[in-house]
N, C-alpha and C positions, 0 to 999 in steps of 0.2 A: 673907580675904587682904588686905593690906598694898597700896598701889597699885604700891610695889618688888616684891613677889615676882608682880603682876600683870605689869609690864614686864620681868621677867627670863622670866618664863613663855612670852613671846608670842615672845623672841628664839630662847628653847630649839624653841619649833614652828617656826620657821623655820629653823633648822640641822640639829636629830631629829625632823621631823613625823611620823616613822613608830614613834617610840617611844610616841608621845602616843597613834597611833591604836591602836595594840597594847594599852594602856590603858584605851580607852574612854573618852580626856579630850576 
């Protein structure tokens, strides 16, 4: 991962963090 699609990553868990955990990320 790219350190952009790291900080786009950590935005998304804090808006969907329950999509993430549904994931298993």
């Amino acid at each position: 991962m790219t350190e952009k699609e790291v900080q786009v990553q950590r935005i998304l868990v804090r808006i969907h963090p329950h999509l993430f955990w549904r994931d298993g990320l």
